[in-house]
C-alpha positions in Angstrom: 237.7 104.1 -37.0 235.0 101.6 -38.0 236.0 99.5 -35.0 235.5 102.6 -32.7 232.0 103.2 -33.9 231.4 99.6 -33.6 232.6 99.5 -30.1 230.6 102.8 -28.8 227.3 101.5 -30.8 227.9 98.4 -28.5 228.4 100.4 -25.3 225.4 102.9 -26.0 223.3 99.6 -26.8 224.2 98.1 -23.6 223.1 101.1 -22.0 219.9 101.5 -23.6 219.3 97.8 -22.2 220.1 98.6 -19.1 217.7 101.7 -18.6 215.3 99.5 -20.3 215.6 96.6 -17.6 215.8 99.0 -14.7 212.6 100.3 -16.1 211.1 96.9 -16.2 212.4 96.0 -12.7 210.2 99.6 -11.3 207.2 98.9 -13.2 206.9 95.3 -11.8 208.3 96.6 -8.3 205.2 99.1 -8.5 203.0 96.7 -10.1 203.8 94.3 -7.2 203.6 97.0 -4.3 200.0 98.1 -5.4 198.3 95.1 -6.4 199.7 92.2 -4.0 200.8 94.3 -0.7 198.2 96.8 -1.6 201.0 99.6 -0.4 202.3 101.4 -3.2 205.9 103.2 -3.8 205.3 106.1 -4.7 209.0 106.7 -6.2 208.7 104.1 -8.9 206.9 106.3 -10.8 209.1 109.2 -10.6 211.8 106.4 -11.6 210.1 105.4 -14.2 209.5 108.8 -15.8 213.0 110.1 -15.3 214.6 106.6 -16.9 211.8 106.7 -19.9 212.8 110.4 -20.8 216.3 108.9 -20.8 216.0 106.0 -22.8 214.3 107.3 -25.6 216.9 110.3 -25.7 219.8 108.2 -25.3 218.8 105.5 -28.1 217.4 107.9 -30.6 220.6 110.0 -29.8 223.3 107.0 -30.4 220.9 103.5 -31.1 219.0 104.4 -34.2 220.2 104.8 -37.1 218.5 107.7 -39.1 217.3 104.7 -41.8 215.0 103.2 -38.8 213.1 106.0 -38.2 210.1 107.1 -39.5 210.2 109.1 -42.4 207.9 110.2 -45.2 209.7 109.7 -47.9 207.3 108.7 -50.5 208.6 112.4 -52.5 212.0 111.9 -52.0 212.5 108.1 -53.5 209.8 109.3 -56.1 212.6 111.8 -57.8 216.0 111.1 -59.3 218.8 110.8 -56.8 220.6 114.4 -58.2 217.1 115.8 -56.7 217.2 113.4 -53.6 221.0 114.7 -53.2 219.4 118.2 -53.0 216.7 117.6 -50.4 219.1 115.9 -48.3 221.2 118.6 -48.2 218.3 121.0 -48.0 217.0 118.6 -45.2 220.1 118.2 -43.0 220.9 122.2 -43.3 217.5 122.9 -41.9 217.5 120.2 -39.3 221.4 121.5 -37.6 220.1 125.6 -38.4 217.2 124.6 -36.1 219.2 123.1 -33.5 221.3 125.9 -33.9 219.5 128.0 -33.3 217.7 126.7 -30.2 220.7 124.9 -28.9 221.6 127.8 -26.4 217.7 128.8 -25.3 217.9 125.1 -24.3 221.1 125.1 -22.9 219.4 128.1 -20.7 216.3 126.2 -19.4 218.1 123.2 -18.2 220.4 125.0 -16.0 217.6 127.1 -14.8 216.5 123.8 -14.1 219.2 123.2 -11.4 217.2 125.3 -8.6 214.5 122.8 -9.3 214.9 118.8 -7.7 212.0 115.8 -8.2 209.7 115.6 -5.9 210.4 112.0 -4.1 213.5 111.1 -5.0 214.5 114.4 -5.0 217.0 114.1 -8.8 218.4 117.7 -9.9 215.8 118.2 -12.7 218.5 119.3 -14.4 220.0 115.9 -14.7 216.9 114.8 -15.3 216.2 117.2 -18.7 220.2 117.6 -19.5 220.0 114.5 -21.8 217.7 116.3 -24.3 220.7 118.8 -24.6 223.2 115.5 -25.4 220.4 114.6 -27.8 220.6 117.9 -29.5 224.4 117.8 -29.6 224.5 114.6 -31.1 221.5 115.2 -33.6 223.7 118.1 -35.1 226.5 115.7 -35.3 224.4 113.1 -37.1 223.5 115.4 -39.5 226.6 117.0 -39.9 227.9 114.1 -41.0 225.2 113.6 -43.1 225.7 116.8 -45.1 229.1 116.2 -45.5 229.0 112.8 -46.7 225.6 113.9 -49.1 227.9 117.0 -50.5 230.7 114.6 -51.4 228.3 112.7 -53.6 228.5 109.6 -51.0 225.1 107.4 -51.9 223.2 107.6 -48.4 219.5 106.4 -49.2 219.0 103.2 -51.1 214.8 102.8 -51.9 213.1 100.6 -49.8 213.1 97.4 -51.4 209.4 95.5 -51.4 209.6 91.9 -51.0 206.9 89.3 -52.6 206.3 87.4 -49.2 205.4 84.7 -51.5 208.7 84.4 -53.1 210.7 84.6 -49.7 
């Protein structure tokens, strides 16, 4: 199972890095268009747009792990771990109610989106928007998991540990 994970986290990386380079090779294409041939493509922008709302969907949905993001957590490492236990489970129940909840309003808008196409390169918005549903799905999931291994009394949350850059 572990090598599984391991081997999807490496595929999803590798696709994060390629939306990231072909976002890099758009910019500079554009950069290069408007600045040295004074003749700028106009759909390097759309391209850039579409593959930014990608990338940050795809990696927050199966890159980053939910210790890397930002969190304010200065309340919940400041109170014993049986009350930590409870506002993780309080948190993760909230978090999949309100994707619940909003998972099929979504699910409506981006295929209302399919009458709809970009303007130059002419992308079914609804491709273009259909990863935030993926995101959703796989948000629940993450916190799914995250209830159920919280409920089972599995230690998820270490405190941060503060190093003496001196010492180091």
């Amino acid at each position: 199972m572990k090598t599984a994970y391991n081997w999807f986290l490496k595929i999803s990386e590798s696709i994060s890095a390629a939306m990231l380079a072909a976002l890099f090779i758009a910019f500079i294409l554009q950069i290069f268009s408007r600045y040295v041939l004074n003749d700028p493509i106009s759909w390097t922008v759309e391209a850039c747009l579409t593959i930014w709302v990608w990338l940050v969907f795809w990696s927050n949905s199966f890159v980053v792990k939910h210790d890397e993001h930002i969190t304010f957590d200065l309340l919940y490492f400041a109170v014993k771990p049986n009350i930590r236990r409870v506002f993780a489970l309080i948190g993760s129940l909230a978090i999949m109610v309100g994707i619940a909840i909003s998972i099929y309003p979504t699910w409506d808008w981006i295929d209302f989106l399919r009458i709809k196409k970009s303007t130059i390169l002419y992308i079914p918005m609804r491709t273009v928007f259909s990863i935030y549903l993926i995101f959703m799905v796989a948000t629940f999931t993450i916190y799914l998991v995250r209830f159920i291994k919280v409920a089972k009394g599995e230690d998820l949350d270490e405190q941060p540990k503060i190093a003496d850059e001196e010492s180091s």
